[in-house]
N, CA, C and O of each residue as an XYZ file, in Angstrom:
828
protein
N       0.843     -1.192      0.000
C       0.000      0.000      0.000
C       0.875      1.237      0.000
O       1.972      1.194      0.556
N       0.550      2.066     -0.449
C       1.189      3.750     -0.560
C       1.148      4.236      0.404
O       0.078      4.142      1.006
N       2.319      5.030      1.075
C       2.251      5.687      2.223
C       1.631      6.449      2.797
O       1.974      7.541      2.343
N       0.550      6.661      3.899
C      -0.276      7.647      3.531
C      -0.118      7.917      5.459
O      -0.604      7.367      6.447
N       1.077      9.353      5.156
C       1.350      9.881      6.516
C       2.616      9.689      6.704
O       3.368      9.579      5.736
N       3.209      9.593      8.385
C       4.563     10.210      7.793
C       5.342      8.452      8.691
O       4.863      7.798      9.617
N       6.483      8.252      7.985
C       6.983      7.121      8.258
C       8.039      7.153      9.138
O       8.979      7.928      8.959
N       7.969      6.157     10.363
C       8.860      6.147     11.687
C       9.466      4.705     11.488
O       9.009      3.670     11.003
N      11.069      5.160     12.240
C      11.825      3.807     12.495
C      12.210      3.874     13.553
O      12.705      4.951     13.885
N      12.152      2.636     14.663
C      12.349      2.321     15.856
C      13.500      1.345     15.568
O      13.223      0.250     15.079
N      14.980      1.724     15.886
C      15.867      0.989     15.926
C      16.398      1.047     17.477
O      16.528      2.111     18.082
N      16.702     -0.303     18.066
C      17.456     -0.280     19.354
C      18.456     -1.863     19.157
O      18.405     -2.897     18.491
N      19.289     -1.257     20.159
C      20.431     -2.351     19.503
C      21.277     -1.824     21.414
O      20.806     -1.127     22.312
N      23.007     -2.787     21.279
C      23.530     -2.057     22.094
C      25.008     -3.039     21.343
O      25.409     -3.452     20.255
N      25.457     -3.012     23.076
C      27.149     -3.872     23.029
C      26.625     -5.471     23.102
O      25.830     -5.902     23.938
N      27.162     -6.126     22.194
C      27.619     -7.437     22.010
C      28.824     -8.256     22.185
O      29.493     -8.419     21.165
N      29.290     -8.872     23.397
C      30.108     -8.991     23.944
C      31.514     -7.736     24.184
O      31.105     -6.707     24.722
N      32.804     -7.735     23.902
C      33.559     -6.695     24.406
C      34.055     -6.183     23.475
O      35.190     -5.736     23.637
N      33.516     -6.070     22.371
C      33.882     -5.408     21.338
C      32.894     -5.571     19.501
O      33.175     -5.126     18.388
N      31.703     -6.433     20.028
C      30.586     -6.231     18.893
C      29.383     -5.712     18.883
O      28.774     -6.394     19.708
N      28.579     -4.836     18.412
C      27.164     -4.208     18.769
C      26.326     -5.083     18.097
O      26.837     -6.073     17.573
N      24.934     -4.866     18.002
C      23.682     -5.756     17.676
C      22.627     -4.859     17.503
O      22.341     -4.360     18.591
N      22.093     -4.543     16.806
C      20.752     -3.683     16.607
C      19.796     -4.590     15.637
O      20.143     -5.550     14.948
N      18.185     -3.879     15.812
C      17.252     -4.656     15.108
C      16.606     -3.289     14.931
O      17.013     -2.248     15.446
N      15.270     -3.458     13.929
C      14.517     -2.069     13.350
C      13.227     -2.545     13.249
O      13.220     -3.774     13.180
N      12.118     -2.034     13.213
C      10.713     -2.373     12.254
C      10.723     -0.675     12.334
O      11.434      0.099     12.974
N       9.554     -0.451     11.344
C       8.683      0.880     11.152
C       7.369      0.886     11.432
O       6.624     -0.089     11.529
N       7.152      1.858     11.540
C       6.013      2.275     12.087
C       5.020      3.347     11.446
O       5.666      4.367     11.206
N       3.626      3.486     11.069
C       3.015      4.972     10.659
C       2.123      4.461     11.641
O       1.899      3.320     12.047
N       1.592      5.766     11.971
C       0.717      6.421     12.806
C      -0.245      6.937     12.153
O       0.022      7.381     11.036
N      -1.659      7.030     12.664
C      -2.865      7.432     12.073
C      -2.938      8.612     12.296
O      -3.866      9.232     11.778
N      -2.220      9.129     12.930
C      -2.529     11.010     12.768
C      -0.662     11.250     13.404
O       0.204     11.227     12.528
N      -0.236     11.449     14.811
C       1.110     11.954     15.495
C       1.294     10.487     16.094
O       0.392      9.820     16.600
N       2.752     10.071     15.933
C       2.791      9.172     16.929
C       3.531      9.934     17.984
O       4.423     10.779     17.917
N       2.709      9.221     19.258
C       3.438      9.271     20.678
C       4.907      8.804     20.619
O       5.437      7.793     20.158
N       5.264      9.641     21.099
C       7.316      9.267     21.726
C       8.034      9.400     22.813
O       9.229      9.666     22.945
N       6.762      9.082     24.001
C       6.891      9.722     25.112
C       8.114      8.242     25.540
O       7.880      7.034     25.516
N       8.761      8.614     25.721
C      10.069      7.470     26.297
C       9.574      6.298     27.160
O       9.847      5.162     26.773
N       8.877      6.464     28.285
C       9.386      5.275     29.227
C       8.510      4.222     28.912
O       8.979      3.084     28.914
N       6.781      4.470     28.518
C       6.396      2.988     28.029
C       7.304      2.336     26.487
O       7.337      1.137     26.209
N       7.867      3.257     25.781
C       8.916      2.744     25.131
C       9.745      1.519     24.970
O       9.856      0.525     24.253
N      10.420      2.271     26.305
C      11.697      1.593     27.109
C      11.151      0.654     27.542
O      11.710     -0.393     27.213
N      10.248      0.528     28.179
C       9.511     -0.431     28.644
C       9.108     -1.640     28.302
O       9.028     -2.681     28.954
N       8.807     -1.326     26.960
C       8.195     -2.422     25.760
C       9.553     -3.012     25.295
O       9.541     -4.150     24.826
N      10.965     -2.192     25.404
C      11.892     -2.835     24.705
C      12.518     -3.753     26.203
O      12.906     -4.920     26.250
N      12.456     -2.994     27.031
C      13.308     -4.042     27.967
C      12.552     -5.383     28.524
O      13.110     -6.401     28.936
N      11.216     -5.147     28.440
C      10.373     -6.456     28.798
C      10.584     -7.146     27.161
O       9.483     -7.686     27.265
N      10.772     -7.323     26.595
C      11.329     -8.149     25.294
C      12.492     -8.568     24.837
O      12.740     -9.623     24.255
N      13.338     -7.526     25.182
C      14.611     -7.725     25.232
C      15.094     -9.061     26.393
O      15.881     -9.970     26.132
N      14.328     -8.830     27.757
C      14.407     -9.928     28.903
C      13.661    -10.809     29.223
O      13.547    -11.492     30.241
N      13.020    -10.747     28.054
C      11.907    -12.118     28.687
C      12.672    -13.534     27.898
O      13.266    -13.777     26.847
N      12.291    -14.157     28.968
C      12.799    -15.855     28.513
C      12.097    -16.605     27.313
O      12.356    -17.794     27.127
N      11.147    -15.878     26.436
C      10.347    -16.388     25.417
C      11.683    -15.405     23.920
O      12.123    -16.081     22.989
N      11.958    -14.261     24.026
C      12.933    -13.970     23.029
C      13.975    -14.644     22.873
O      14.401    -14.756     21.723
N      14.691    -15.289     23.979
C      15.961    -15.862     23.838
C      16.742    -15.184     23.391
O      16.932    -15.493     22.215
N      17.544    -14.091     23.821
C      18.492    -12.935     23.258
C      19.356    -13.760     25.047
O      19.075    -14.015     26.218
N      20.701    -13.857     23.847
C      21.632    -13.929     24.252
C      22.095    -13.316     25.846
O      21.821    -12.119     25.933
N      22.520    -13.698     26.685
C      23.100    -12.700     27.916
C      24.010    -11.810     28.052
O      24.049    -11.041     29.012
N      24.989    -11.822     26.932
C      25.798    -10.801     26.935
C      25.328     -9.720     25.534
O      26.169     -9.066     24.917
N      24.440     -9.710     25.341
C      23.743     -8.876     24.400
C      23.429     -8.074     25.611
O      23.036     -8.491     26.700
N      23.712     -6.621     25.167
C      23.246     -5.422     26.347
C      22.114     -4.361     25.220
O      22.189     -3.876     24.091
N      21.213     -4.400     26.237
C      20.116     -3.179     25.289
C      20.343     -1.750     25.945
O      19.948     -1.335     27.034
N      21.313     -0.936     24.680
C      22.196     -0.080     25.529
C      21.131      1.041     24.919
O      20.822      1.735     25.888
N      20.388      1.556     23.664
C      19.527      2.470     23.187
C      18.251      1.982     22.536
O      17.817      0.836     22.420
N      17.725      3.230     22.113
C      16.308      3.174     21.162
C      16.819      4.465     20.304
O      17.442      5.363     20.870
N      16.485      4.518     18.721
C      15.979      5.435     18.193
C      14.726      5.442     17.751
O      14.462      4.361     17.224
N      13.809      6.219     17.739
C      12.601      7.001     17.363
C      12.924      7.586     15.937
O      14.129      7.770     16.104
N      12.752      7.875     15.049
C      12.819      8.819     14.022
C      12.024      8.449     12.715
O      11.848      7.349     12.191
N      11.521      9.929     12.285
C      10.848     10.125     11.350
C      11.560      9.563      9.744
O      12.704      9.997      9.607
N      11.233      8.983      8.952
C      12.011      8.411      7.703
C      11.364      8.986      6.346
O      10.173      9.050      6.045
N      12.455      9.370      5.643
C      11.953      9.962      4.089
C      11.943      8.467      3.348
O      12.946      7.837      3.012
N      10.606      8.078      3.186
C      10.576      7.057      2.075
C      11.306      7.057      1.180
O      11.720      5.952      0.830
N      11.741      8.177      0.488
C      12.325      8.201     -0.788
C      14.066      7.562     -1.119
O      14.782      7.131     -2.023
N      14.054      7.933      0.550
C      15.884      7.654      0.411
C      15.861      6.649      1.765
O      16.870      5.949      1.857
N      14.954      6.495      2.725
C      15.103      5.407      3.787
C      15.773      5.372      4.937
O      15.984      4.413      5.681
N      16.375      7.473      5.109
C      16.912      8.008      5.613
C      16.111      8.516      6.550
O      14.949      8.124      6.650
N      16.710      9.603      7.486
C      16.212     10.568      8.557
C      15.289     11.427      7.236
O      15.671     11.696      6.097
N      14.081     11.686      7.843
C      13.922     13.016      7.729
C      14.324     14.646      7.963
O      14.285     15.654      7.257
N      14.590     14.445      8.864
C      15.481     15.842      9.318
C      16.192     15.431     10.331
O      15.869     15.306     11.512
N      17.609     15.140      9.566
C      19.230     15.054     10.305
C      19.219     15.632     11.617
O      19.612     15.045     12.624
N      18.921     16.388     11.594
C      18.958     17.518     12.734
C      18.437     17.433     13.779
O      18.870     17.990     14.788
N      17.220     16.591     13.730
C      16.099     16.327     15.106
C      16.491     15.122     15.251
O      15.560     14.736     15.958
N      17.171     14.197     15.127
C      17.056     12.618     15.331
C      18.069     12.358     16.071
O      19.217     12.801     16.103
N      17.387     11.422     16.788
C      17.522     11.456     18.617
C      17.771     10.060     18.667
O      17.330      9.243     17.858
N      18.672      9.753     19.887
C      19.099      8.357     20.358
C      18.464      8.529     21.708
O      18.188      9.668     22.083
N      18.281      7.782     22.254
C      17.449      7.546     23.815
C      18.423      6.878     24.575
O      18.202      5.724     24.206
N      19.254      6.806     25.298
C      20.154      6.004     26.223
C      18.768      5.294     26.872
O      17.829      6.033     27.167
N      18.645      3.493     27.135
C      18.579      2.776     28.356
C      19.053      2.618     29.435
O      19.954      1.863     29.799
N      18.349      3.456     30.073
C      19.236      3.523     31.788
C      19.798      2.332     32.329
O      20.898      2.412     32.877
N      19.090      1.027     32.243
C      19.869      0.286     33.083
C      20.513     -0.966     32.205
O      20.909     -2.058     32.611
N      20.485     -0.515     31.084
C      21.052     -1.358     30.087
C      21.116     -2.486     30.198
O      22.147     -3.151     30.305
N      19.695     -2.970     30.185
C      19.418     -5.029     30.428
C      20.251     -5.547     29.484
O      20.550     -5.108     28.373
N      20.672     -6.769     30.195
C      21.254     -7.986     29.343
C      19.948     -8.987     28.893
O      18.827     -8.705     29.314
N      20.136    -10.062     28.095
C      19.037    -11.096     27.623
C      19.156    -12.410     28.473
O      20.156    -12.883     29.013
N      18.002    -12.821     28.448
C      18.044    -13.644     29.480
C      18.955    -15.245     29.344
O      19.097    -15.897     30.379
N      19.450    -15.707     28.201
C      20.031    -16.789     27.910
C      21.087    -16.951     28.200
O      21.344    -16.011     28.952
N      22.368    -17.862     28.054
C      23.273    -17.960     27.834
C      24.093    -17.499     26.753
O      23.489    -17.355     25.690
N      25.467    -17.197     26.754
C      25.917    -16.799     25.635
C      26.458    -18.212     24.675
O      26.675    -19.417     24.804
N      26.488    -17.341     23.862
C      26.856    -18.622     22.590
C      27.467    -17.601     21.201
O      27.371    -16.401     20.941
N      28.132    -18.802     20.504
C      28.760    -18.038     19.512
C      27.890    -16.399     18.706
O      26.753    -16.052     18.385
N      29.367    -15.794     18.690
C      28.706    -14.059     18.481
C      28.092    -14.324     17.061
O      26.949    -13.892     16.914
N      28.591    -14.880     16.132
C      27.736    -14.724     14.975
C      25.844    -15.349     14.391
O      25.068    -15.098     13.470
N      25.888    -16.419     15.860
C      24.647    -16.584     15.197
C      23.471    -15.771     15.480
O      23.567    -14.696     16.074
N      22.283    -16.287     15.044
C      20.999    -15.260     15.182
C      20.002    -15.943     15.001
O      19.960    -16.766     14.087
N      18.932    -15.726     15.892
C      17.659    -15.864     15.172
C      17.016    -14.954     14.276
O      17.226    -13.741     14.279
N      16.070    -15.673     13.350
C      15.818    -14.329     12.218
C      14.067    -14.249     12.864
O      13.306    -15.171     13.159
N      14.005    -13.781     12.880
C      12.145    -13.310     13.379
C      11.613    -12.233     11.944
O      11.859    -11.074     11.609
N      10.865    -13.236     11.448
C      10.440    -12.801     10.364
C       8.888    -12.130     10.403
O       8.147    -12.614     11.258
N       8.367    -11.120      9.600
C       7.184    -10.181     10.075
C       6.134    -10.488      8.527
O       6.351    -10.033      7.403
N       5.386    -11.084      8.815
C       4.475    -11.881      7.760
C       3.203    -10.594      7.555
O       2.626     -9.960      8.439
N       3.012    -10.493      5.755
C       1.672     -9.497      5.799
C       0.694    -10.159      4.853
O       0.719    -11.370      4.633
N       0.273     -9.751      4.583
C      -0.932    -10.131      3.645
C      -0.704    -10.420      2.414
O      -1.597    -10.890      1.710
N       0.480    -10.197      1.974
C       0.838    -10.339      0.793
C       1.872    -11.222      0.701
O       2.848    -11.086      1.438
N       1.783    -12.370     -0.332
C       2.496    -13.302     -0.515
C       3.762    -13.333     -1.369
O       4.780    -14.010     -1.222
N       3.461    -12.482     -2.246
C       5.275    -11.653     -2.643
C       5.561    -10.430     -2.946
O       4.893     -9.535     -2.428
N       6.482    -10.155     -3.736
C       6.930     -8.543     -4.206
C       7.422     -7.872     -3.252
O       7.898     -8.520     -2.319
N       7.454     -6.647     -3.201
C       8.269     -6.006     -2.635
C       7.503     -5.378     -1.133
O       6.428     -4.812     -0.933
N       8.716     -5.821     -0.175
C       7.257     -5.489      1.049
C       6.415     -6.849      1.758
O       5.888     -6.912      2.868
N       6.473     -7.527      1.059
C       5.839     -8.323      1.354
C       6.621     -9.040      2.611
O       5.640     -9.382      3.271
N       7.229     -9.277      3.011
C       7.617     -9.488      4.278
C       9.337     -8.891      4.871
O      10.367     -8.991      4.204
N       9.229     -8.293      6.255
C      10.367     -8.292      6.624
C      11.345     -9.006      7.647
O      11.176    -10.222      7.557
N      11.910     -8.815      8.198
C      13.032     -9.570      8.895
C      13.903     -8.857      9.715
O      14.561     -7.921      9.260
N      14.015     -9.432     11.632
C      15.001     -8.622     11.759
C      15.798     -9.910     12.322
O      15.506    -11.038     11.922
N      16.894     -9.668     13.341
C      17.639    -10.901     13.832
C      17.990    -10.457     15.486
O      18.286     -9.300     15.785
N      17.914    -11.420     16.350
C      17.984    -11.390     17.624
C      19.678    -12.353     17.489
O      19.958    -13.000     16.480
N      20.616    -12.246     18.714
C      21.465    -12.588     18.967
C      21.114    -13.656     20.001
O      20.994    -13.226     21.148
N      20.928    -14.947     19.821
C      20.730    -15.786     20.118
C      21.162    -16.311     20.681
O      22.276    -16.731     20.370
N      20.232    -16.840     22.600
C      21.223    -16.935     23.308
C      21.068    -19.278     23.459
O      20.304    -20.076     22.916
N      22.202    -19.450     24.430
C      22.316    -21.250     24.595
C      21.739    -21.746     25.188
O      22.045    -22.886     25.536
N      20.129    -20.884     25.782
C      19.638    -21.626     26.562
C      18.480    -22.197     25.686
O      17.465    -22.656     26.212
N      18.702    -22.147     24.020
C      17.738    -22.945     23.445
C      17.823    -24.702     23.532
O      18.876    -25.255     23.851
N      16.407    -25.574     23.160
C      16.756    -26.501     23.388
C      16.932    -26.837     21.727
O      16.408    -26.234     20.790
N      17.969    -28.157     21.678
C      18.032    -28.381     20.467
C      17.411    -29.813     20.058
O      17.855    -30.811     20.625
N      16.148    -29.971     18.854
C      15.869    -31.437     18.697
C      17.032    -32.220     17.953
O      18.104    -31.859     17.466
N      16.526    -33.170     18.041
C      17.504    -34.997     17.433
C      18.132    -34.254     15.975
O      19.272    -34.469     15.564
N      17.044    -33.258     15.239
C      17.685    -33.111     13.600
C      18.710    -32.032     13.773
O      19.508    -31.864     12.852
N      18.797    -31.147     15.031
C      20.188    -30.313     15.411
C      19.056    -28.673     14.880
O      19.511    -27.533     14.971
N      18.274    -28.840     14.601
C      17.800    -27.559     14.787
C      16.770    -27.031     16.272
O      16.193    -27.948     16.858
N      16.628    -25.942     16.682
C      16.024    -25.551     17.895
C      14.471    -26.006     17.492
O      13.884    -25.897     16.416
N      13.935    -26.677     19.044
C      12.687    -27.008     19.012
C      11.529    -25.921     18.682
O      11.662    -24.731     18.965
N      10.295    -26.501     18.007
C       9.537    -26.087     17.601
C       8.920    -25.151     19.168
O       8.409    -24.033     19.101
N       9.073    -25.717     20.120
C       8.448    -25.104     21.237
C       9.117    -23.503     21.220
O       8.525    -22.425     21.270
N      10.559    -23.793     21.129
C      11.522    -22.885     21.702
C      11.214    -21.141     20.096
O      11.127    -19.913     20.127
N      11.178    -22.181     19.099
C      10.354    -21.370     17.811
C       9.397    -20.310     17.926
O       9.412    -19.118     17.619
N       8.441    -21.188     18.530
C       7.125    -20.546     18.945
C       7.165    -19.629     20.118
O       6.241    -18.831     20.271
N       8.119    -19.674     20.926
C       8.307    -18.873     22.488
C       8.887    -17.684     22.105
O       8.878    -16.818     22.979
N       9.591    -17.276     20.625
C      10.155    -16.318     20.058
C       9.126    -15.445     19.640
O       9.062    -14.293     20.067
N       8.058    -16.063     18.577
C       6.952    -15.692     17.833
C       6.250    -15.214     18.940
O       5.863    -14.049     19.040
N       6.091    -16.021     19.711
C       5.299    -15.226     20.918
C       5.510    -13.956     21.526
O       4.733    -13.003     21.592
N       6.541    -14.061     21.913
C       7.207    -13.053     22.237
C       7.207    -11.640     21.960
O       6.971    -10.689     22.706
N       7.704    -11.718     20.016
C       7.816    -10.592     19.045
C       6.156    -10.201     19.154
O       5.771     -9.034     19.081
N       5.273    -11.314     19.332
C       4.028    -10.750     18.852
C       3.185     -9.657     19.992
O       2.384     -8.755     19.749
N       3.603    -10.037     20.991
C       3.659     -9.146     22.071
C       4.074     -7.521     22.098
O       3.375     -6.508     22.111
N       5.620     -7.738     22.099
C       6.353     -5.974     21.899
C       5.867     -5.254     21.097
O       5.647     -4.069     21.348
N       5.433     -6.139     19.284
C       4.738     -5.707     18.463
C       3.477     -5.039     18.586
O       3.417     -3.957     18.002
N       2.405     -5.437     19.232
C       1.214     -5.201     19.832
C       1.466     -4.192     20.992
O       1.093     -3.020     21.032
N       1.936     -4.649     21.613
C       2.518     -3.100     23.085
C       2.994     -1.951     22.287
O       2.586     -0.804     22.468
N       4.100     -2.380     21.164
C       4.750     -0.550     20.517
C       3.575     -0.086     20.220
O       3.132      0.952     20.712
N       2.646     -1.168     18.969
C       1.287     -0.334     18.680
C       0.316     -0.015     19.256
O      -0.666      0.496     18.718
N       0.442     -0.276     20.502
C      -0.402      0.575     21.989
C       0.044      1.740     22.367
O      -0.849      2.582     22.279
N       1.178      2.223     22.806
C       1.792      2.714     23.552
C       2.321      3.660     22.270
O       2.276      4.828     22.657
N       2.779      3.594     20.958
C       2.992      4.428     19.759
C       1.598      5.127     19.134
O       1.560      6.322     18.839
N       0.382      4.155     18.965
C      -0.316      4.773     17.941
C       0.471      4.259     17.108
O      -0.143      4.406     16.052
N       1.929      3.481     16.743
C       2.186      3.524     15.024
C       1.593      1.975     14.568
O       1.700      1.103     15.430
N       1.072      1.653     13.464
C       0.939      0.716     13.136
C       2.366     -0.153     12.457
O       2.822      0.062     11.334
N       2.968     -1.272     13.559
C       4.204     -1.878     12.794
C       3.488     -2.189     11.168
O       2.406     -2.716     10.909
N       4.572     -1.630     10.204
C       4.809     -2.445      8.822
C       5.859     -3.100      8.685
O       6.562     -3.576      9.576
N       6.075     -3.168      6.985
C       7.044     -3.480      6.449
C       7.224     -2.133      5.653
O       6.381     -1.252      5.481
N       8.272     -2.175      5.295
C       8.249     -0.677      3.860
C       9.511     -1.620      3.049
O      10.322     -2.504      3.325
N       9.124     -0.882      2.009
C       9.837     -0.910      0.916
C       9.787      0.445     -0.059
O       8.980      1.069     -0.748
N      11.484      0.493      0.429
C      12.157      2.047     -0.338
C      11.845      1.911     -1.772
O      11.294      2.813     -2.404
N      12.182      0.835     -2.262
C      12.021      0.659     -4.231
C      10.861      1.348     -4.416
O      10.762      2.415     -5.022
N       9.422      0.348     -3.558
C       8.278      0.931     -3.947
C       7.648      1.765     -3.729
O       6.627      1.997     -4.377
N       8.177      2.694     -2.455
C       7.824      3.353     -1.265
C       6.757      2.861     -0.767
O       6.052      3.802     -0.400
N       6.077      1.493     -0.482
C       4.950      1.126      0.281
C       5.568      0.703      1.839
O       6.705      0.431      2.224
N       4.461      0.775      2.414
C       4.162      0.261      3.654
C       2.959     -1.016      3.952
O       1.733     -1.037      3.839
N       3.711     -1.768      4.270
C       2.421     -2.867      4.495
C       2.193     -3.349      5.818
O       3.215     -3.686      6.415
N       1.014     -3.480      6.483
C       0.917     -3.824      7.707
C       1.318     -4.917      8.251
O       1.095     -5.734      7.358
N       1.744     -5.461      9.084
C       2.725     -6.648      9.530
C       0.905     -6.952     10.086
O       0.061     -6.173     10.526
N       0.868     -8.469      9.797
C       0.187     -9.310     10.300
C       0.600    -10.384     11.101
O      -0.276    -10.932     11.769
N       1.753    -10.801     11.173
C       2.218    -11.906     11.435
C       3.335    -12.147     11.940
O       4.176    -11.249     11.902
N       3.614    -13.229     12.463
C       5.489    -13.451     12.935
C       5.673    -14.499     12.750
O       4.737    -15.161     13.197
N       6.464    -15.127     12.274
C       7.203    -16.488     11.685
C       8.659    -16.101     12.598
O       9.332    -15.074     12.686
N       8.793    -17.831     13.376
C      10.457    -17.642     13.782
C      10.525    -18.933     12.951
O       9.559    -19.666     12.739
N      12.269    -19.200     12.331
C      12.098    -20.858     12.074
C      13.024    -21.667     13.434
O      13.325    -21.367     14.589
N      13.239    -22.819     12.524
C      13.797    -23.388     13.412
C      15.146    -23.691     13.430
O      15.616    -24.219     14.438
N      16.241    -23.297     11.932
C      17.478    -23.460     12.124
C      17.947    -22.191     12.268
O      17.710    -21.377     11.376
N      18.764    -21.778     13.532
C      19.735    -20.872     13.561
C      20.566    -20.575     12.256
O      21.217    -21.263     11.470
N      20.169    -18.892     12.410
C      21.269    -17.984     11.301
C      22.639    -17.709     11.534
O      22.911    -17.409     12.697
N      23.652    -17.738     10.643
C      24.518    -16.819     10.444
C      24.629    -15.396      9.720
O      24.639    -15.095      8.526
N      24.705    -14.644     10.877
C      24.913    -12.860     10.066
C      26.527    -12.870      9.743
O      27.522    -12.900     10.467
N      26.326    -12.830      8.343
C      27.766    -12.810      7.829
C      28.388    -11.799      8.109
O      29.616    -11.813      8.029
N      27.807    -10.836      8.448
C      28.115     -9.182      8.752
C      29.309     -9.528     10.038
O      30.536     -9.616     10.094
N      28.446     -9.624     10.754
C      29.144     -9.953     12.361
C      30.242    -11.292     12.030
O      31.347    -11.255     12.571
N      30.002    -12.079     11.421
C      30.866    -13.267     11.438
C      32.527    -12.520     10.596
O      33.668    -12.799     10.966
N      32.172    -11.597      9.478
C      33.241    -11.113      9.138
C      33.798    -10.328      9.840
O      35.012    -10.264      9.651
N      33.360     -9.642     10.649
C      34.266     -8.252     11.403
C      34.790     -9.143     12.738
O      35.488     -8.593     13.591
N      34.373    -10.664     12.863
C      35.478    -11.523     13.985
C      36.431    -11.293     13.268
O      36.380    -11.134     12.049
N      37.706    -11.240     14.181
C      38.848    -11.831     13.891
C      38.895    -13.142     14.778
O      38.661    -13.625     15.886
N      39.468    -13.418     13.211
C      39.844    -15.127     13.691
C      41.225    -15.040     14.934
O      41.719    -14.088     15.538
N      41.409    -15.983     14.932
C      42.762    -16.450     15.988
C      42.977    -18.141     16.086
O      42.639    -18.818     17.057
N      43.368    -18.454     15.333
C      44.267    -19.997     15.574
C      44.829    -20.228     16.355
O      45.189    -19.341     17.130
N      45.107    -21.260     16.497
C      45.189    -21.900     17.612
C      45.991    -23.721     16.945
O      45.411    -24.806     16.972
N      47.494    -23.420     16.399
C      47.567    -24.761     15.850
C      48.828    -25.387     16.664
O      49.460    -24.756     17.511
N      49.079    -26.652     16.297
C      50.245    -27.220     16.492
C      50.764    -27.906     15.504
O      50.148    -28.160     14.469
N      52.343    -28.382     15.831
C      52.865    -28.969     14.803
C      52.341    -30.820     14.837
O      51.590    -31.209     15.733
N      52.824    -31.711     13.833
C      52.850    -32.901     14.107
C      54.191    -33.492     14.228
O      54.316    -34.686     14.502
């Protein structure tokens, strides 16, 4: 659907172990102003960020939030000038265990539309070891669903507490489509992003 009003991105992210960060995004429009009053915000991110149904990693720290208005056209700030970072005061960790920095869960945002552009988005949680794993080596369907649950929650609280309705957008088309849905799967991701900026370190011997 065509944008009709003005388009917001909620990015919060922080430190990932002692030297990697982690951020995630959805957007948002609002039916007339969205609210940006901070603490039910914060609120919505740190009860998600810590609940034992996301499974975010423990040394994942939720160190901010941004709020900001987005020019469809370029997928940018609207005005450079006003766009604001929010410090998290007490900068929660996630409730799991840690486990290797590169993997992720992908929490995918399902709409009404079955392809093209928009049609669904994606963000990734840093995934913590207190998942369980079945016999085929991927995380249980339970542990799947405790994610979905989860997202579907914060999702529903931002759009309480915002007025914005979560979408999807797509810059190509400039649409916005309403997120209906949440899909987690069940095999753990690699973000190549994060996996490249490790440095390696060996560790060999001779024979």
């Amino acid at each position: 659907m065509a944008i009709a009003g003005t388009l917001w991105k909620l990015v919060w992210g922080g430190r990932l172990f002692s030297n990697e960060t982690w951020s995630a995004s959805i957007h948002l429009i609002p039916p007339v102003g969205l609210t940006t009053t901070e603490q039910p915000i914060t609120d919505a991110l740190v009860a998600y960020h810590t609940s034992s149904g996301a499974k975010v990693m423990g040394v994942a720290h939720l160190d901010f939030y941004k709020l900001n208005a987005i020019d469809p056209a370029t997928g940018k700030y609207a005005n450079q000038a006003e766009a604001a970072t929010v410090a998290v005061g007490a900068q929660p960790v996630g409730s799991g265990g840690a486990a290797p920095g590169q993997l992720a869960n992908v929490v995918s945002l399902t709409t009404g539309l079955q392809r093209g552009r928009g049609h669904i988005g994606r963000f990734y949680l840093p995934c913590g070891s207190s998942m369980s794993l079945d016999v085929d080596g991927r995380i249980t369907a339970t542990d799947a669903m405790a994610i979905s649950n989860a997202t579907k929650t914060f999702l529903n609280t931002i759009h309480t507490v915002t007025t914005g309705q979560p979408v999807v957008f797509s810059r190509i088309g400039q649409t916005a489509t309403p997120i209906l849905g949440v899909k987690v799967g069940r095999v753990i991701d690699t973000q190549r992003r994060r996996r490249a900026s490790m440095v390696e370190d060996y560790q060999s011997v001779l024979l």
